[in-house]
C-alpha positions as CSV (number, residue, x, y, z in Angstrom):
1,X,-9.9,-20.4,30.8
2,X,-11.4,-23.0,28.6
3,X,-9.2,-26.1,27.2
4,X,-10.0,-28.8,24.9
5,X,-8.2,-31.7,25.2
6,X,-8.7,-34.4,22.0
7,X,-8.3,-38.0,23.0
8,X,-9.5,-36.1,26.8
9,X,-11.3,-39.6,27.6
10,X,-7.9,-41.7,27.0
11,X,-5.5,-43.0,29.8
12,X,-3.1,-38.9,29.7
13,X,-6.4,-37.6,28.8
14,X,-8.7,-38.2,31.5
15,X,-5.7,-37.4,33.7
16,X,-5.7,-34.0,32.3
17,X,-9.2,-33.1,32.4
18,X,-9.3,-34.1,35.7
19,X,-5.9,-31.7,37.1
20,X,-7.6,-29.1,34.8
21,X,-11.1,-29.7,36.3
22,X,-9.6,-29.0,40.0
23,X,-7.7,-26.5,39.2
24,X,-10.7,-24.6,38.2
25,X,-10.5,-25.1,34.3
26,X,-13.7,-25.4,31.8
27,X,-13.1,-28.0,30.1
28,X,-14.0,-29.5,26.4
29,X,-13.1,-33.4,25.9
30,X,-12.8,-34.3,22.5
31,X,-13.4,-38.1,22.2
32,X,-14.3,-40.5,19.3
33,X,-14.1,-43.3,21.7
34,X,-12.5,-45.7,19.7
35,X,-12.3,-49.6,19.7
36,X,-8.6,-49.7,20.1
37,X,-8.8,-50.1,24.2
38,X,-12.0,-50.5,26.2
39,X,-12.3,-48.3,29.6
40,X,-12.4,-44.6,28.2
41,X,-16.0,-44.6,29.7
42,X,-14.9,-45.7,33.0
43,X,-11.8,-42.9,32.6
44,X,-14.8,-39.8,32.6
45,X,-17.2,-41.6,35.1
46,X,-15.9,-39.5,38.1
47,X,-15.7,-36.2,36.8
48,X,-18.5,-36.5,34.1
49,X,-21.0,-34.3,35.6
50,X,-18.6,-31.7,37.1
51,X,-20.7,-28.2,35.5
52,X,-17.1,-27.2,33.7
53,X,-16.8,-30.5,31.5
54,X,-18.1,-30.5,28.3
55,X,-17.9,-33.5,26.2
56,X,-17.8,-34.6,22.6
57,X,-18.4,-37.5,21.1
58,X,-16.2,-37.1,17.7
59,X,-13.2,-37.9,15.5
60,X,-10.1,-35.4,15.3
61,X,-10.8,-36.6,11.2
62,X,-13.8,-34.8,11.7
63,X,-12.9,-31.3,10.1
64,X,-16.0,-29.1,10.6
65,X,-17.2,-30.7,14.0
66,X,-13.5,-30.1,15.2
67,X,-13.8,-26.5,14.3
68,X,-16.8,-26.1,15.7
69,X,-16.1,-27.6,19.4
70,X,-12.7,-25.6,19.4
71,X,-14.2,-22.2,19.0
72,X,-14.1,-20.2,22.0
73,X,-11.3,-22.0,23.6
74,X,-8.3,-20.3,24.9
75,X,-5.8,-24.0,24.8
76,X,-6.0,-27.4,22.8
77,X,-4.4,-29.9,24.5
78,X,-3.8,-32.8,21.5
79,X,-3.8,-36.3,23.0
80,X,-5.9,-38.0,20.4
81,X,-3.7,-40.9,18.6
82,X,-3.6,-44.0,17.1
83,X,-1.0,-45.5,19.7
84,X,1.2,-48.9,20.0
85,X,4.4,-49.4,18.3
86,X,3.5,-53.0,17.0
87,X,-0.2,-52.2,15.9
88,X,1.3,-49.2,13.5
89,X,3.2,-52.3,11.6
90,X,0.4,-53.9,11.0
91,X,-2.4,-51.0,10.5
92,X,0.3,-48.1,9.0
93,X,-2.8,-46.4,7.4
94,X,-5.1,-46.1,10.5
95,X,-1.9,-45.3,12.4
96,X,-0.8,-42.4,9.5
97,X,-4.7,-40.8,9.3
98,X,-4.7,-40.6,13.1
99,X,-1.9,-39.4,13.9
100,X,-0.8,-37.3,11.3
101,X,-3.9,-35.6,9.5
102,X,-5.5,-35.9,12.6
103,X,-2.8,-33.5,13.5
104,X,-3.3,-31.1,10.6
105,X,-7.1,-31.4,11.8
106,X,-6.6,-30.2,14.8
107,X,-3.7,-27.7,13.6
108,X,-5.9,-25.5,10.8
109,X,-8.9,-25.6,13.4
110,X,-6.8,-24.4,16.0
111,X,-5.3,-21.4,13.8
112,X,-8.7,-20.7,12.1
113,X,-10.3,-19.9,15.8
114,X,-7.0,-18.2,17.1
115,X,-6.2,-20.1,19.8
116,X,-3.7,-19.3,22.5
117,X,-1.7,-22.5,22.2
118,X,-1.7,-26.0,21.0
119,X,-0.1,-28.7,23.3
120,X,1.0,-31.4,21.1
121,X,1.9,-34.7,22.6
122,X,4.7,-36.3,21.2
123,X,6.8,-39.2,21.8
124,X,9.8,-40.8,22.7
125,X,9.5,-43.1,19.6
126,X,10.4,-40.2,17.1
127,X,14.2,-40.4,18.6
128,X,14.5,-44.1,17.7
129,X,18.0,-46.3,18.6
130,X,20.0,-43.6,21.1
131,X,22.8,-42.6,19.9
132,X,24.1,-41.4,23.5
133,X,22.0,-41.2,27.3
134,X,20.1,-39.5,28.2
135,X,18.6,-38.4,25.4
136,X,18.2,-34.7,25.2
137,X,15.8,-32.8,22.6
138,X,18.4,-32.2,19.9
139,X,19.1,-35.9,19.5
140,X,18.4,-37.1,16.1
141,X,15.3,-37.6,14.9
142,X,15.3,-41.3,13.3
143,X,12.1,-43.9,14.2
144,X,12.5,-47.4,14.0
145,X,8.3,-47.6,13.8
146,X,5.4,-46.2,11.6
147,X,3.9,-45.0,15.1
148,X,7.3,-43.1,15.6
149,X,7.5,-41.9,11.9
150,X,3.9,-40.5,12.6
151,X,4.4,-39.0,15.6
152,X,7.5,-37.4,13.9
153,X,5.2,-35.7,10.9
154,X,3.1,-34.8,13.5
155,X,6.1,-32.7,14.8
156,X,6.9,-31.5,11.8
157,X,3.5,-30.1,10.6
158,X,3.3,-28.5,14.3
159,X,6.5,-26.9,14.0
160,X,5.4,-25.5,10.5
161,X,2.1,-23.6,11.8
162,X,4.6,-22.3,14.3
163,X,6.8,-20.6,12.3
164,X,4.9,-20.1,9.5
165,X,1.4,-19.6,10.4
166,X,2.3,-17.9,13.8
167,X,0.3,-20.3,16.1
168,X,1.8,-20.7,19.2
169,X,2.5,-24.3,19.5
170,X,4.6,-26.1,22.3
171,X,5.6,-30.3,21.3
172,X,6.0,-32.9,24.3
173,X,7.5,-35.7,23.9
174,X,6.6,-38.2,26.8
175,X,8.3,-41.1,27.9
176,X,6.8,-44.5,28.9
177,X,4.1,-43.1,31.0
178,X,2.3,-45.2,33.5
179,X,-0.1,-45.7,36.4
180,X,-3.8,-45.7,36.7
181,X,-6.0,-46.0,34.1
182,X,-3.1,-47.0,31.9
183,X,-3.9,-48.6,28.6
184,X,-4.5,-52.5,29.0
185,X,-1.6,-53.2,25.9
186,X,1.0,-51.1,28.0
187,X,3.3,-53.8,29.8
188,X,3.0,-53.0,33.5
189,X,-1.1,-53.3,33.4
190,X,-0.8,-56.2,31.1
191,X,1.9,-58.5,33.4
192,X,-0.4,-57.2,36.6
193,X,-3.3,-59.0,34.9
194,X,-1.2,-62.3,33.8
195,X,0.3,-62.7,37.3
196,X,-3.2,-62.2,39.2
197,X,-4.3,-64.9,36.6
198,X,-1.8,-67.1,37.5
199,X,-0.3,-67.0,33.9
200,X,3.1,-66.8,32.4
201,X,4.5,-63.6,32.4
202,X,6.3,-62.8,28.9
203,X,9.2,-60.2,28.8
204,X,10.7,-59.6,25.0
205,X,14.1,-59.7,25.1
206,X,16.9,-60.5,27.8
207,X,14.7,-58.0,29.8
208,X,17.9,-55.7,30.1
209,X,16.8,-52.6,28.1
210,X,15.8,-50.1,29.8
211,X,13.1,-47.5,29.9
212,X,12.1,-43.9,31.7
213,X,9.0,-44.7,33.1
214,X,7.2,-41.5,34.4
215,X,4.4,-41.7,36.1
216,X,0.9,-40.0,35.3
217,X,1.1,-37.6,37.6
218,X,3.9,-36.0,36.8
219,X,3.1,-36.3,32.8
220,X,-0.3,-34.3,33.5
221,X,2.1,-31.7,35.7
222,X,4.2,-31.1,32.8
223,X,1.8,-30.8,30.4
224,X,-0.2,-28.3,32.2
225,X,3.1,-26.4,32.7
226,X,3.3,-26.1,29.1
227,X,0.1,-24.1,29.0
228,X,0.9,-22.3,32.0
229,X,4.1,-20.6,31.2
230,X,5.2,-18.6,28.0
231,X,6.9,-21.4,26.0
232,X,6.4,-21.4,22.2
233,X,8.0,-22.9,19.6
234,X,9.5,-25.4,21.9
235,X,10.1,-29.5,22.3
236,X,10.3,-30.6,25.7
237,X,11.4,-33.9,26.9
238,X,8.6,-35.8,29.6
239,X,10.3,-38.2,31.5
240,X,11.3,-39.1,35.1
241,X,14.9,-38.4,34.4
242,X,15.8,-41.9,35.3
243,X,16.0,-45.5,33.7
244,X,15.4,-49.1,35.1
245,X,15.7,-52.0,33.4
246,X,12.6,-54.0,32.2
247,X,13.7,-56.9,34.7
248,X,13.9,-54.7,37.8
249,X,10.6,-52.9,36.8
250,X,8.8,-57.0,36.7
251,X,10.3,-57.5,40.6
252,X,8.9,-54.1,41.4
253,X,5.8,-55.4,40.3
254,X,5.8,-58.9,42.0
255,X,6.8,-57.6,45.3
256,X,3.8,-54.6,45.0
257,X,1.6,-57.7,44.5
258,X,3.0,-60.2,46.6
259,X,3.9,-62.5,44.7
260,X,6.5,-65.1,44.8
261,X,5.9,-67.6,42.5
262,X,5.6,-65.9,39.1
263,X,6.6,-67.3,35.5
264,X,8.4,-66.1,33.5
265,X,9.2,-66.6,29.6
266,X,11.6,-64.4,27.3
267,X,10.3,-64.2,23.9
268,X,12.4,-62.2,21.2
269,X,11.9,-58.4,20.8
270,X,9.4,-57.5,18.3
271,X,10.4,-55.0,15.3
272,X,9.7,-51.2,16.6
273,X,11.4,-51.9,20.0
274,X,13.8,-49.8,21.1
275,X,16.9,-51.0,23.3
276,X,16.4,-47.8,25.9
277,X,14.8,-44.4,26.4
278,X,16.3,-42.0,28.9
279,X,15.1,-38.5,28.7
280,X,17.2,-35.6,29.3
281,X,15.1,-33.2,31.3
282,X,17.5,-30.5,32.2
283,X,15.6,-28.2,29.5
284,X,11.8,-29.3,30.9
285,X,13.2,-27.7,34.6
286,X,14.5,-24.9,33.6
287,X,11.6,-23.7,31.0
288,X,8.7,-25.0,32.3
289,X,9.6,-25.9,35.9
290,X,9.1,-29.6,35.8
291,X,9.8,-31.6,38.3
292,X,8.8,-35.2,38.0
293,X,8.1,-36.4,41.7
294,X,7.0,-39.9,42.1
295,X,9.6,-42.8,42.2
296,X,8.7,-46.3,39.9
297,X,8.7,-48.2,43.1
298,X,5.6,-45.9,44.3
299,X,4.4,-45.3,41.2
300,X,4.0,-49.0,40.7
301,X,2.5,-49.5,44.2
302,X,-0.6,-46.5,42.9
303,X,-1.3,-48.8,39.7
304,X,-1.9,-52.1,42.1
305,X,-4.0,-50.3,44.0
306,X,-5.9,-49.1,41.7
307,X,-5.8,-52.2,39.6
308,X,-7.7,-54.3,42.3
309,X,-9.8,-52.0,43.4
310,X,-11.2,-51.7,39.8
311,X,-9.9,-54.3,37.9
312,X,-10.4,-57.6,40.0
């Protein structure tokens, strides 16, 4: 089977390629390697001259290049984005081209070369302020952030080819992932980096919302579950099932790194933020087999390892 995964040399991305690359997968990255983070080369360097990896150096924006590097594949995994709730405030037209026509790209190239199925990767964002916990997939839809919003149209164009158009199309919606090779703007790698700098740690808020952190691992499970079975036409929640609070996850951290005389300094929440996320996974089990696996504490233990071993 041959699976192209856009946005393949990203942080979920070069997980998946990887997991699909052992499992005995050809696979297509789709990559335009963009400014927004630096270590995407890095991400590839292990795998990058497995025989099965192809990889592209283009833009999801890219129509006919798209096309092109799609034909002959049996999946799309679609990673690509524009992501950060704060940066699609400021930059709402990068963040809207991205992540919505980007979409559509990747949506008409997908039906054009018949396709098996198109993993879309969603997020929790697109539920905005919980109305009740967990959250399960027929919560609301109402985002508090242009990233959200985006994600959201995303959704909604995918769910149109669907039904529509007949492409079998299956929508994730992921939950705070974490672990190695996560994005540097994500907060666990960024308060690693200020407290093995000796610099003030900054939480926004009390530091008592709350958040499903799931770790890599079981994101890239999921998502290759989604390919796997028979699911189409259907939203899954990704998540660990479980909450902690951000102040409990920043202990986590300081014990995994042995630390004991941290700084810390609240600052207020910035616009976008949401209070929790809790995903409701019941449906994720029971359709696709999912079964997250690795607890925050460990999961937090992985990322310092990593961290100093490639990082420091």
């Amino acid at each position: 089977m041959k699976v192209l995964i856009t946005g393949g040399a990203g942080f979920i991305g070069s997980h998946t390629t990887e997991a699909l690359l052992d499992r005995g997968y050809r696979v297509i990255v789709y990559d335009n390697f963009d400014e927004y983070y630096e270590g995407k080369e890095e991400n590839i360097q292990i795998f990058q001259k497995d025989p099965n990896l192809t990889l592209i150096k283009a833009d999801v924006l890219n129509y006919d290049r798209l096309r092109g590097a799609i034909k002959g594949s049996d999946f799309v995994i679609h990673l690509a984005a524009q992501p950060g709730v704060r940066f699609s405030l400021e930059n709402p037209l990068k963040t809207t081209r991205v992540n919505v026509v980007g979409t559509l790209c990747v949506l008409m190239a997908a039906k054009q070369e018949a396709v098996q199925k198109v993993i879309l990767a969603s997020s929790s964002s697109v539920y905005g302020i919980p109305q009740y916990l967990p959250v399960d997939e027929k919560h609301r839809k109402k985002p508090i952030s242009i990233y959200g919003a985006s994600k959201l149209a995303a959704e909604q164009y995918s769910k149109l080819f669907n039904e529509q158009m007949e492409l079998p199309v299956v929508i994730l919606r992921y939950h705070t992932v974490y672990g190695p090779r996560q994005r540097p703007d994500m907060a666990i790698h960024k308060w690693t980096k200020q407290i093995l700098n000796q610099q003030t740690v900054t939480v926004y808020g009390n530091g008592e919302q709350t958040r499903d952190f799931t770790y890599i691992d079981d994101a890239v499970e999921g998502t290759i579950r989604a390919i796997e079975t028979e699911a189409d036409g259907e939203t899954f929640n990704i998540g660990s099932g479980t909450r902690t609070n951000v102040n409990q996850t920043l202990e986590l951290l300081i014990r995994a790194l042995h630390k004991d005389d941290v700084k810390i300094v609240n600052e207020l929440c910035k616009p976008g933020d949401v209070p929790d996320t809790y995903a409701d996974i019941r449906k994720s089990e029971r359709i696709l087999g999912y079964r997250p696996r690795v607890a925050l504490r460990d999961g937090i233990e992985n990322f310092v390892e990593w961290f100093k071993k490639n990082k420091t």
